[in-house]
Chimera marker file (.cmm) of the C-alpha trace (Angstrom):
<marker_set name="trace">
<marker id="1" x="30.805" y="10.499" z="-8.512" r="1" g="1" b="0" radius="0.5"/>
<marker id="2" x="32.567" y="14.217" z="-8.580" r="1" g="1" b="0" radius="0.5"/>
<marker id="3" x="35.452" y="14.964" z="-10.682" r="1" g="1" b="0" radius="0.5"/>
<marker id="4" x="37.838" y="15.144" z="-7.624" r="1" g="1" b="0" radius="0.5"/>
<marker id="5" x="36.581" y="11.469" z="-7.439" r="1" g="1" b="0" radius="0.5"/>
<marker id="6" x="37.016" y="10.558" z="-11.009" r="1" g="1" b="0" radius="0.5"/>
<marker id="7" x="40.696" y="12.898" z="-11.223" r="1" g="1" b="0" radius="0.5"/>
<marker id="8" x="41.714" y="11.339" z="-7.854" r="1" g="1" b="0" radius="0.5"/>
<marker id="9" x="41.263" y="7.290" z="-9.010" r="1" g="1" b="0" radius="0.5"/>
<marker id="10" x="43.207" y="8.262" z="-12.023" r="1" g="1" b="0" radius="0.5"/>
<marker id="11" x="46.326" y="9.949" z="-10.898" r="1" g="1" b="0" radius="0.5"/>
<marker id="12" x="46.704" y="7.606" z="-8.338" r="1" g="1" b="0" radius="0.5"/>
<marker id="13" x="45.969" y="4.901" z="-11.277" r="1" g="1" b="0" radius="0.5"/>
<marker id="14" x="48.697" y="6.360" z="-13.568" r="1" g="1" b="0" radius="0.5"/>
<marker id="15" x="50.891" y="6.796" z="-10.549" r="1" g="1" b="0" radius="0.5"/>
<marker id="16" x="50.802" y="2.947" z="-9.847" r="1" g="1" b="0" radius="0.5"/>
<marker id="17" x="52.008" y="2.740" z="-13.838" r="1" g="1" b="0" radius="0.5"/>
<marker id="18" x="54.612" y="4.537" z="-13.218" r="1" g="1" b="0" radius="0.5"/>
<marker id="19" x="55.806" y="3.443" z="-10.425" r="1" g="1" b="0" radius="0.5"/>
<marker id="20" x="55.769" y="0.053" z="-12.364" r="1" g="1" b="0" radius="0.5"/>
<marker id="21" x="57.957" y="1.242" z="-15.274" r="1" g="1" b="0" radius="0.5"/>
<marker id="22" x="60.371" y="2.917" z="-12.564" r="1" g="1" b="0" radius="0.5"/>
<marker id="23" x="60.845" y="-0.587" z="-10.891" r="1" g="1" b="0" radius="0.5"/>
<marker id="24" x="60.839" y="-2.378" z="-14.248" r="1" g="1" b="0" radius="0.5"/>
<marker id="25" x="63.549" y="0.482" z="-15.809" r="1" g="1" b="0" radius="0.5"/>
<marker id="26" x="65.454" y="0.562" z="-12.662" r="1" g="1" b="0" radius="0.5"/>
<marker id="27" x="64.999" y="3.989" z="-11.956" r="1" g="1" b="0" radius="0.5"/>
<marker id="28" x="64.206" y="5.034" z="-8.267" r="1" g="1" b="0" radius="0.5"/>
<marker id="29" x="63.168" y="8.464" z="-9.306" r="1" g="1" b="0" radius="0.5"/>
<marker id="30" x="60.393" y="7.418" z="-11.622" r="1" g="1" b="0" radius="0.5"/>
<marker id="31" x="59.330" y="4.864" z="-8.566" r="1" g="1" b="0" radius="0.5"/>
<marker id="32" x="59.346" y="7.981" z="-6.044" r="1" g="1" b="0" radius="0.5"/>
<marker id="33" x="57.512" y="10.082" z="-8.433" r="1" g="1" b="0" radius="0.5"/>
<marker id="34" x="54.767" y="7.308" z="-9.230" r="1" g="1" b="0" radius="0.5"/>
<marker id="35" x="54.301" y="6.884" z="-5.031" r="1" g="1" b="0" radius="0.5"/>
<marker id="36" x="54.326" y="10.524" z="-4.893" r="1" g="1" b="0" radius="0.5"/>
<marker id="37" x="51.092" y="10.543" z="-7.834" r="1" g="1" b="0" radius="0.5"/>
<marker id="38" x="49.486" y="7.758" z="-6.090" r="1" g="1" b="0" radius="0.5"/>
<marker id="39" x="49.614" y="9.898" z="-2.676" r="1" g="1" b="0" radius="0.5"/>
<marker id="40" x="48.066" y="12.741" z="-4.412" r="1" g="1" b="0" radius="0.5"/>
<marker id="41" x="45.330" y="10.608" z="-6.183" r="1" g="1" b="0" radius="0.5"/>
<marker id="42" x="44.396" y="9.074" z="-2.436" r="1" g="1" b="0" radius="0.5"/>
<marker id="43" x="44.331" y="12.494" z="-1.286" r="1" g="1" b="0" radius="0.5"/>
<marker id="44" x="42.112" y="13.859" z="-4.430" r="1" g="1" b="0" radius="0.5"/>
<marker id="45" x="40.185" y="11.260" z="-4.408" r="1" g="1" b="0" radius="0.5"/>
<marker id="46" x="39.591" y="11.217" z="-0.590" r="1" g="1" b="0" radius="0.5"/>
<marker id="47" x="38.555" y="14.711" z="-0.638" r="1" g="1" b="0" radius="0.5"/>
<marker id="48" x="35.879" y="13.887" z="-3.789" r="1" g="1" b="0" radius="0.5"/>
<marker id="49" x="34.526" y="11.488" z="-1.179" r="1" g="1" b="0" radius="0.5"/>
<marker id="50" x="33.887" y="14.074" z="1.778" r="1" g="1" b="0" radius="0.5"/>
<marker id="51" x="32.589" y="16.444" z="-1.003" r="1" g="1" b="0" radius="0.5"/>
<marker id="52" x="29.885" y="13.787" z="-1.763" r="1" g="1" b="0" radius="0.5"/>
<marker id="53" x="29.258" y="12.711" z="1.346" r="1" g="1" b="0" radius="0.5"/>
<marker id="54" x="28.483" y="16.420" z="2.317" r="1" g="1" b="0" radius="0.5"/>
<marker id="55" x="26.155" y="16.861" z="-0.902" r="1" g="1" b="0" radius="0.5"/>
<marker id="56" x="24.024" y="13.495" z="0.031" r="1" g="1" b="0" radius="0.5"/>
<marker id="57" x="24.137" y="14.401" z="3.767" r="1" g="1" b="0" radius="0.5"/>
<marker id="58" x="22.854" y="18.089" z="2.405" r="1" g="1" b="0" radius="0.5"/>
<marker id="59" x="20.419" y="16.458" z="-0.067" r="1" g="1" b="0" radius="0.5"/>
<marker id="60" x="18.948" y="14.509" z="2.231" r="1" g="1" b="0" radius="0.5"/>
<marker id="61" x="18.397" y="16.579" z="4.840" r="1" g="1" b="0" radius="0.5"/>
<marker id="62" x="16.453" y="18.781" z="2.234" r="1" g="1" b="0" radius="0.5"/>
<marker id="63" x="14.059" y="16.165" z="1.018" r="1" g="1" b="0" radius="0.5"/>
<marker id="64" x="12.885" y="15.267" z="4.756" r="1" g="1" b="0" radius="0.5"/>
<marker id="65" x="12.373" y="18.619" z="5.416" r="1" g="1" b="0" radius="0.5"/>
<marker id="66" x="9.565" y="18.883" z="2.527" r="1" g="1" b="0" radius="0.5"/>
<marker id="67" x="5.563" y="19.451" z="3.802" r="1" g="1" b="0" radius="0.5"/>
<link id1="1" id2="2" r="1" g="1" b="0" radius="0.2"/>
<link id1="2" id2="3" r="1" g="1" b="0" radius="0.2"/>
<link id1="3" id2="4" r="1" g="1" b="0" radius="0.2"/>
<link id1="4" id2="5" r="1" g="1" b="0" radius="0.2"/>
<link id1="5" id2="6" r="1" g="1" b="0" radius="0.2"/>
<link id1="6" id2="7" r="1" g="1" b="0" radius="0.2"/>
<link id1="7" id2="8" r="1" g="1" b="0" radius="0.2"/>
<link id1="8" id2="9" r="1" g="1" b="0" radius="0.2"/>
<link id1="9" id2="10" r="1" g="1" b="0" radius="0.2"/>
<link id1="10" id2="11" r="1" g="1" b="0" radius="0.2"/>
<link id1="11" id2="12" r="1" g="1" b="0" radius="0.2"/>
<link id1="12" id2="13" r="1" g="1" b="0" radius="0.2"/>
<link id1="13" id2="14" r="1" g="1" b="0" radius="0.2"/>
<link id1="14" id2="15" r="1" g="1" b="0" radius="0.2"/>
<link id1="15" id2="16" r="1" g="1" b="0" radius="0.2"/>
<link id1="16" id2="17" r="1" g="1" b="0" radius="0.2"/>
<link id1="17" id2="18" r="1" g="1" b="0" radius="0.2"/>
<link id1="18" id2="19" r="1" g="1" b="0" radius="0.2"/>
<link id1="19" id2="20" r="1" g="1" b="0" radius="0.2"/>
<link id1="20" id2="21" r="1" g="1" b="0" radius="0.2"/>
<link id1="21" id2="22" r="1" g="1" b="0" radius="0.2"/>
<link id1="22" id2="23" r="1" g="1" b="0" radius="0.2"/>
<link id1="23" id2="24" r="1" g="1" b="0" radius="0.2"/>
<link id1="24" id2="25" r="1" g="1" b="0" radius="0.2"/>
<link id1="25" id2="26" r="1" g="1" b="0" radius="0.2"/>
<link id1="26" id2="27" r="1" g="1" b="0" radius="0.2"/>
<link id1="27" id2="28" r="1" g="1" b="0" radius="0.2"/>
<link id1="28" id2="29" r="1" g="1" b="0" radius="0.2"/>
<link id1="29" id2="30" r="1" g="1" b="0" radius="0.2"/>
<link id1="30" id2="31" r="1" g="1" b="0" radius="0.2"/>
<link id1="31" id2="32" r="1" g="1" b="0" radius="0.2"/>
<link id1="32" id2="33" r="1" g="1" b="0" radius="0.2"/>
<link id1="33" id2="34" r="1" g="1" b="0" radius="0.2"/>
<link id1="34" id2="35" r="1" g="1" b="0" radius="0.2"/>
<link id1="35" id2="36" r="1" g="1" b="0" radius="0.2"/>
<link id1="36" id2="37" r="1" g="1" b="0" radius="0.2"/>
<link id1="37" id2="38" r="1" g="1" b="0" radius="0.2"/>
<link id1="38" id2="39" r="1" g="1" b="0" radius="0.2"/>
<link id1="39" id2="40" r="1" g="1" b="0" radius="0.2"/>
<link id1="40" id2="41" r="1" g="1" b="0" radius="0.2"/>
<link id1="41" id2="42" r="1" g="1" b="0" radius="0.2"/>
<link id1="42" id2="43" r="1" g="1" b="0" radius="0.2"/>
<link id1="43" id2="44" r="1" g="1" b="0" radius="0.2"/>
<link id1="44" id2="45" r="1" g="1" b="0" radius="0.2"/>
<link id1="45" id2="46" r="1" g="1" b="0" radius="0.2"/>
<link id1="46" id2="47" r="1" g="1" b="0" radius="0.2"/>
<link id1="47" id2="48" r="1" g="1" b="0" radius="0.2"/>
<link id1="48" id2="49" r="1" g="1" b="0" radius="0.2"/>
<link id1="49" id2="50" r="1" g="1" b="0" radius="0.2"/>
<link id1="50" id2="51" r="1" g="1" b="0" radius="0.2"/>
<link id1="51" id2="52" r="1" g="1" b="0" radius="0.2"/>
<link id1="52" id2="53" r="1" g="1" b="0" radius="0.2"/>
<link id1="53" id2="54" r="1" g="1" b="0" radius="0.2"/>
<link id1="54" id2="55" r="1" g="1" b="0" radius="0.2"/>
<link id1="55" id2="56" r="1" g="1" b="0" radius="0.2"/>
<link id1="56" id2="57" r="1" g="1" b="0" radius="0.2"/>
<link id1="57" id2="58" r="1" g="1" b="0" radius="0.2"/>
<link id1="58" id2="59" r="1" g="1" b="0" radius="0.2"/>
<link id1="59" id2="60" r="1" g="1" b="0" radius="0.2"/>
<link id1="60" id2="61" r="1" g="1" b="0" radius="0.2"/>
<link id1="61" id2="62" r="1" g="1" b="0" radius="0.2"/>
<link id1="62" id2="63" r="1" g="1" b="0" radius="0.2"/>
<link id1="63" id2="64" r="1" g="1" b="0" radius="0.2"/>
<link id1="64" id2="65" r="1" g="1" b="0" radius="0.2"/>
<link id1="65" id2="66" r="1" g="1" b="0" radius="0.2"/>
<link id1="66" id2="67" r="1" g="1" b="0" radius="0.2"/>
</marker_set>
């Protein structure tokens, strides 16, 4: 895992939460904000993904290469 990864599953973690409190509180902001974190976690953590992806793809294209 990459920190994008890691700082991707949180923020959308923390953005569930408060998305939670907003619905439990009544507030609608605090439940747009807390979809608005979760979309930026997905996003985050969707771009850790392609950045790992690319560094096993890279990896492994280096080890077959090897005499």
């Amino acid at each position: 895992m990459n920190t994008d990864q890691i700082k991707g599953a949180v923020k959308d973690a923390a953005g569930k939460v408060q998305q939670e409190v907003g619905k439990a509180t009544g507030s609608t902001s605090q439940q747009a904000k807390g979809l608005e974190k979760q979309g930026e976690g997905k996003v985050q953590k969707g771009v850790g993904n392609v950045e790992q992806s690319v560094d096993d793809a890279t990896r492994n294209t280096s080890d077959t290469r090897k005499p």
